[in-house]
N, C-alpha and C positions, 0 to 999 in steps of 0.2 A: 937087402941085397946090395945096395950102395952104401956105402962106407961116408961118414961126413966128410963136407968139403966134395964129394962124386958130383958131378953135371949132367944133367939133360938136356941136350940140346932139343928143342922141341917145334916144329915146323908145317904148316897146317895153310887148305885154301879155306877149310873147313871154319866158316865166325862162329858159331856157335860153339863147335867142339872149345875153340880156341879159347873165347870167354869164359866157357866153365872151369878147362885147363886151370888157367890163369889163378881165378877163384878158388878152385881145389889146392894149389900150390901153395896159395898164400894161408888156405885154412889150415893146413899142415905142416907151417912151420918153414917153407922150401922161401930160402931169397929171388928175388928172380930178376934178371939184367938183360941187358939187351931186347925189351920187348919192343917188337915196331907190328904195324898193322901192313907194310908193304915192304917185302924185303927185298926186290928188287926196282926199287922206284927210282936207279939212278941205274940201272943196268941191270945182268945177273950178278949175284954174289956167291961165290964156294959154286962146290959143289952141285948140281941138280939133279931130281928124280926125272924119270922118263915123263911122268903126270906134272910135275912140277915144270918140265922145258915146256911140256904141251899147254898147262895152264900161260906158263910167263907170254907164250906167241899169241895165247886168245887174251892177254889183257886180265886176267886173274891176280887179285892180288895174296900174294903169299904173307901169313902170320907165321911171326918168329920171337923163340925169346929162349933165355937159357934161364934152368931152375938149379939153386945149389942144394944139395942135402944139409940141413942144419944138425942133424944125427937124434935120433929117436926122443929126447928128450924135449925137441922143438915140438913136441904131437901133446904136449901136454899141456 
């Protein structure tokens, strides 16, 4: 459904979800950049979700990372 070169930005308070995320990305062939384990540890950054303003004000840290499609033949 993504075309190579396509991005997921992908953003989570969820560690576990996150670590598996990660794991599955890279099993698959997917580059991945920008990963940090606290995405707003100097402020907010972009955008937020209504769970994610509510997590940042309880001190929740937000997991972030962007994954590239390398294109189907990366899965091999």
């Amino acid at each position: 459904m993504l075309r190579p070169g396509g991005e997921i930005h992908f953003k989570t308070d969820n560690v576990p979800l996150f670590n598996y995320s990660l794991r599955s990305f890279e099993k698959s062939g997917w580059e991945l950049s920008e990963v940090t384990r606290d995405l707003h540890e100097h402020g907010p950054v972009g955008v937020m979700t209504d769970y994610e303003a509510k997590f940042y004000e309880q001190g929740v840290k937000i997991n972030r990372c962007v994954a590239v499609f390398a294109g189907e033949e990366a899965k091999a």
